[in-house]
C-alpha positions, 0 to 999 in steps of 0.5 A: 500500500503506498505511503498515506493510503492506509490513513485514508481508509476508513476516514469516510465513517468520521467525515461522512457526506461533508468530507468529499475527496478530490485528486490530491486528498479530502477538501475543506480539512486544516492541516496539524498545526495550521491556524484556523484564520479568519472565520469563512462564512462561504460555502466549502466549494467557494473559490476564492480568487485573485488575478496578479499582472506581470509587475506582481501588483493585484488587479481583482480580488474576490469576495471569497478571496476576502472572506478567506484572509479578512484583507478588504479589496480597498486594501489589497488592489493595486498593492504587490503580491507581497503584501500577503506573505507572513514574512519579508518575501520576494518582490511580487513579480519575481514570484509572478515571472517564476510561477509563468515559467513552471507553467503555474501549479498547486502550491501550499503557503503560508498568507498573512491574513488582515488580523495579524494571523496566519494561515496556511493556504493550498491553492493553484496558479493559473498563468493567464494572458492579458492586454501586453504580457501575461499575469496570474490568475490565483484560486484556492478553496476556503480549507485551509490546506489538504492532507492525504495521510489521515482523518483530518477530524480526528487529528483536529479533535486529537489536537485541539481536545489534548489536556497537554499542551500542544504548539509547533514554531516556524523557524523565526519562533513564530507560533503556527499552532496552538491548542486550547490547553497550551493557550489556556496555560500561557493565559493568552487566546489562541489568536493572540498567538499566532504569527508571533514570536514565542519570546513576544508572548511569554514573559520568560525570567531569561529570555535569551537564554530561552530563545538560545534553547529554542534555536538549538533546536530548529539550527541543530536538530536538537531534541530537548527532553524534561524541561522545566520552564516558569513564565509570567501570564499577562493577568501577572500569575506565574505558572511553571511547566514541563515539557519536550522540544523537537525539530519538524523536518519535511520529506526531504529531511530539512527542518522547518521548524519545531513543535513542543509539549508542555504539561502544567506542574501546577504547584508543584514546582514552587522554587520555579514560580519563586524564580519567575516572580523574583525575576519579574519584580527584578525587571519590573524595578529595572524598567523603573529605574530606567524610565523614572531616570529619563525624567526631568519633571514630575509630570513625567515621571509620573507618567513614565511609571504609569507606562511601565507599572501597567498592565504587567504589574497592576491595572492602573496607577496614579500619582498625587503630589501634594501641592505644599510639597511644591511649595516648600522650602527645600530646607524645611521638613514637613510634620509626619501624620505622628506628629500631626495627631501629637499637636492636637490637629488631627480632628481639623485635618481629618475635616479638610483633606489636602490639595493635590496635584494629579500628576497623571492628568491628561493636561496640565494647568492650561498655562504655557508659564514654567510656573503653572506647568503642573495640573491644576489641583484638588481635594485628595481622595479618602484614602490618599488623604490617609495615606499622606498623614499617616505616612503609611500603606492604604487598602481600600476597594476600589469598585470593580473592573470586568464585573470583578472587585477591584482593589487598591492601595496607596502608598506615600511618597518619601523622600529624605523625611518628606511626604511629597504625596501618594503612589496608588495602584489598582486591579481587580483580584488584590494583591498579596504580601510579595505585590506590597513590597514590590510596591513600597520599593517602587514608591520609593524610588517614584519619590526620589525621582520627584523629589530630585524633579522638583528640585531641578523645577525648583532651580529652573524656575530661579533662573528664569527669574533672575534671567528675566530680571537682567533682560529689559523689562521693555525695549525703548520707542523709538519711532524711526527703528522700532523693536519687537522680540521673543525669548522661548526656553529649551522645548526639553525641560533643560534649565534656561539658558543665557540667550540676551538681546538688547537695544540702547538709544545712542547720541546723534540719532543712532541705535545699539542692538545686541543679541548674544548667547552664553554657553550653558544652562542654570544659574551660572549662565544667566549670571554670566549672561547678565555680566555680557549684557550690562557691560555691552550696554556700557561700551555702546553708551561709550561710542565704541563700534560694534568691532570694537565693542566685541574686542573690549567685550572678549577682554573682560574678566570677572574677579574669579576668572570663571565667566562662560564662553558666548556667541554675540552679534552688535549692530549700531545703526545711525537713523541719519545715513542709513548706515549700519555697522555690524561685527560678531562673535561666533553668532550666526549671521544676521537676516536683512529684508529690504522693503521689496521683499529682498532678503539676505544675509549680512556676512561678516567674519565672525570671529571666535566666541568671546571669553575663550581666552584667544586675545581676539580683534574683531572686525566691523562691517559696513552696509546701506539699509534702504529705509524700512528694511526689517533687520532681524538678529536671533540666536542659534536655538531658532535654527539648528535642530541636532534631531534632523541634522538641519544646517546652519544654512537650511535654517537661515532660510527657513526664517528668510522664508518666514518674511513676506512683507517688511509692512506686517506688524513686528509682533506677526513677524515675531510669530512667525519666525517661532512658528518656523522654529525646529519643534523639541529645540533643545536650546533657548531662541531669542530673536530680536526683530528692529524696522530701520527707517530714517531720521530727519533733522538730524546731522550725521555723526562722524564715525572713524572707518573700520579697518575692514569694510564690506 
């Protein structure tokens, strides 16, 4: 008897009428370890049908063709061929070329149907001439692929009824089958893991050297007996199993891939289950430290905790910082609910229960100011409250979810004495006595993130006081040369940086204007910023030219020797002439527009950044400004943006571009060069945006030539 036919006798009792056999086996059956798909709701006979021209792209899909993946026409038609493989394949019409040459045929593959699944589809390629070359036409049968060596309802009742679990991988680890007690087990359904990786589905105490194991398999053929493995099941429970891995191999001898046999050990493993909850607490932590690390603010942390925490560890989490600890001394301490209750003050605070910050609040206060960047306040919940004066764990219910009960607890956030607020976890089922410490480790490292958070908002805050402080607090009227400008700080979060600008009415119907950038952040910057500033402002009043002005500017030392680098750019414009002197140092180059629309950049040798201790002369240049020109000065956070490697260049012709016409309002022009400005610029920008027109009436005042003159 050949091969398979010994299977096929006797398959007519199980199968009966339904079970028609065609030349190559019976219809409408599912090979072993082939997913199921989508549900087809068309006859057995359907066909489903595709026609594939010569370049590989679908031209015409079927209903039936949809009914078998679940992909829609709208998705498919005009789409290469390709685009139903489950992995990176051959383009369409390499594949289409082939099939035309072998004359078509019946194949079996594998079709990445529109859910994410994949099926395995037996069906026949026709090769099919059309208007100027010839295309494919594709027709399969709604079974999922044909098998010739058995009952298939026997073996699709033995694999899917099994108590033990069953699976077969391909050789990228992807689960092809799954049956019902293996699915159950790893708490997943049996959609949810097809077509993926074992190593995306399994939450493994080591997955390397689980995927090590498995590859030994399907790259040596290794069969591996009596393996003891414990996973993390996506509700958290871990379960601990044994089981057997073994390579599938073809007729041809050649692995394809490899299938396994678990069986659940239940409790009876507890050091396994001891191992995988101890290493998901370890990675859960990690993930912790590693995100709370990222965060410069407390709304970020707060939502970087959230991110990790769910839905691996509990269903929801949300912090509460307490608005005194944002508006607290850092050197002061805040009473302990002990001591609270000590003072006599406890049945006052019990009636008033403390405000709030929910850190976890889609938006923030609705005010753009780094002073009201935290979500607007209110009363804290009962149990937060509790938690906050006793400085102690909270259990409460917390309703239900998925017609469970859902529990909660609140833990507060201390940090070096402080209550900053409360951490509060939920989700149905509770938690046990290892979820607690788990969590009180959290909490702890959640408050030592805002507390160092706060903090820095604390420090970010001072220098952008003292910084608006040292900048003008208007910029002079000046009829014939009016200014408008705008500061933004860094889109990051970083601390403020030390970007000025400047505009001084000088003698004789002239103007200074100076625009600079010291290197650096914090309170250091803003100092040295306040240092350049005043003392640029000092030189102008003096009648030095702006090459001048630089080169006193480089030469200047604070008594400590410690002032930072930075870029400037000094321009000294005279209302009778039209005459504009310029010079800079290390800035980049100023924009003119002229009232034609015109713009170009005024190049000037630039010079090294003052304060690096080079002894540098600077140069001055000269240039004629038709009388209402805009003059626009700017720092380099309005140009450079690292993230897209966008040039000096491509910068400046962004804010050329911003420029339409020099009669717009200056402020509309302001808004519209922050408009163009690189989106998360991790620098401060100023700019500084000055109409040049002329003065009457006034005699010119006699300046000394620069050495060098454009």
């Amino acid at each position: 008897m050949p091969e398979g036919q010994e299977g096929r006798e006797g398959s007519e009792g199980l199968e009966g009428p339904e079970g028609p056999e065609g030349p190559e086996g019976p219809e409408g059956s599912e090979a072993p370890g082939a997913p199921s798909g989508p549900p087809s709701t068309a006859p057995e006979d359907a066909l489903a049908i595709a026609l594939v021209d010569a370049a590989g792209r679908i031209s015409l899909w079927s209903s039936e063709a949809q009914t078998l993946t679940g992909h829609p026409a709208s998705e498919v038609i005009g789409r290469d061929l390709s685009v139903l493989a489950d992995s990176p394949a051959t383009h369409g019409r390499t594949l289409v070329d082939r099939l035309i040459r072998d004359g078509g045929g019946v194949r079996t593959d594998w079709l990445r149907c529109f859910d994410g699944s994949s099926r395995s589809v037996r069906w026949r390629a026709v090769p099919l001439p059309l208007d100027a070359s010839t295309g494919l036409l594709a027709v399969a049968g709604h079974s999922s692929q044909q098998v010739d060596w058995c009952d298939p309802a026997a073996t699709d009742l033995l694999l899917r009824s099994s108590p033990i679990g069953l699976a077969v991988l391909d050789r990228d680890l992807r689960y092809r089958f799954i049956n019902d007690a293996l699915a159950r087990l790893n708490g997943l359904p049996v959609a949810a893991h097809l077509g993926r990786s074992i190593l995306d589905v399994l939450d493994l105490p080591d997955p390397r050297a689980y995927e090590d194991m498995l590859r030994r398999v399907t790259d040596a053929g290794e069969t591996i007996d009596n393996l003891h493995v414990a996973a993390i099941r996506p509700d958290g429970t871990p379960y601990a199993g044994v089981g057997t891995l073994f390579p599938l191999r073809d007729g041809d001898g050649r692995i394809v891939g490899q299938a396994g046999v678990v069986h659940d050990l239940g409790g009876t493993r507890a050091e396994l289950l001891d191992t995988a909850r101890n290493q998901r607490r370890l990675e859960l932590l990690s993930r912790i430290g590693a995100g709370l690390s990222q965060g410069l603010d407390v709304a970020s942390v707060a939502s970087r905790l959230s991110a990790v925490c769910t839905p691996a560890f509990a269903s929801a989490v949300t912090v509460d910082l307490l608005e005194e600890a944002v508006r607290r001394d850092p050197d002061s301490r805040m009473r302990t609910g002990v001591e609270v209750r000590g003072s006599g003050e406890a049945d006052a605070d019990a009636r008033t229960r403390p405000r709030v910050h929910p850190l976890n609040a889609a938006g923030a206060g609705g005010s753009a100011e780094p002073e009201r960047d935290l979500p607007l306040t209110h009363e804290a919940s009962i149990p937060v409250s509790e938690c906050v004066r006793s400085a102690d764990v909270v259990s409460f219910s917390a309703g239900e979810e998925d017609q469970q009960p859902c529990h909660g607890i609140a833990l507060p956030l201390l940090a070096a004495g402080h209550v900053l607020g409360a951490v509060t976890f939920s989700r149905p089922g509770g938690f046990d006595a290892d979820d607690v410490l788990t969590m009180r480790d959290i909490a702890a490292r959640a408050a030592m993130a805002i507390d160092n958070a706060l903090l820095y908002r604390r420090e970010r805050l001072a220098t952008l006081v003292l910084q608006r402080r040292l900048l003008p607090a208007r910029l002079p009227d000046i009829p014939w040369a009016r200014s408008a400008h705008r500061y933004l700080p860094a889109q990051d979060g970083t601390l403020a940086g030390g970007d000025w600008y400047d505009v001084v009415q000088l003698p004789g119907g002239r103007i200074g204007l100076t625009v600079g950038d010291v290197m650096g952040h914090g309170l250091g910057a803003a100092a040295a910023m306040g240092r350049y500033r005043s003392s640029a402002r000092a030189l102008l009043a003096v009648g030095l030219e702006p090459g001048q002005l630089l080169t006193r500017l480089d030469g200047l030392k604070d008594e400590a020797d410690n002032d930072l680098p930075a870029t400037c750019v000094c321009a000294v414009y005279d209302g009778a002439t039209g005459d504009l002197r310029l010079a800079l140092a290390g800035h980049p180059p100023p924009l003119l527009v002229r009232p034609d629309g015109s713009a170009d950049i005024l190049a000037v040798d630039p010079g090294p950044p003052l304060g690096m201790g080079l002894d540098q002369v600077y140069e001055s240049a000269r240039y004629a400004v038709p009388s209402g020109s805009l003059l626009v000065l700017y720092t380099d956070g309005m140009i450079e943006d690292p993230s897209t490697f966008l040039d000096l260049d491509q910068g400046i012709a962004m804010l050329r571009r911003a420029v339409h016409n020099t009669e717009t309002p200056l402020d509309e022009i302001c808004d519209a060069l922050i408009a163009v400005r690189p989106a998360d610029s991790a620098d401060d920008a100023t700019v500084l945006v000055t109409r040049l027109t002329r003065l009457t009436g006034v005699r010119p005042t006699p300046v000394t030539e620069p050495g060098a003159v454009a």
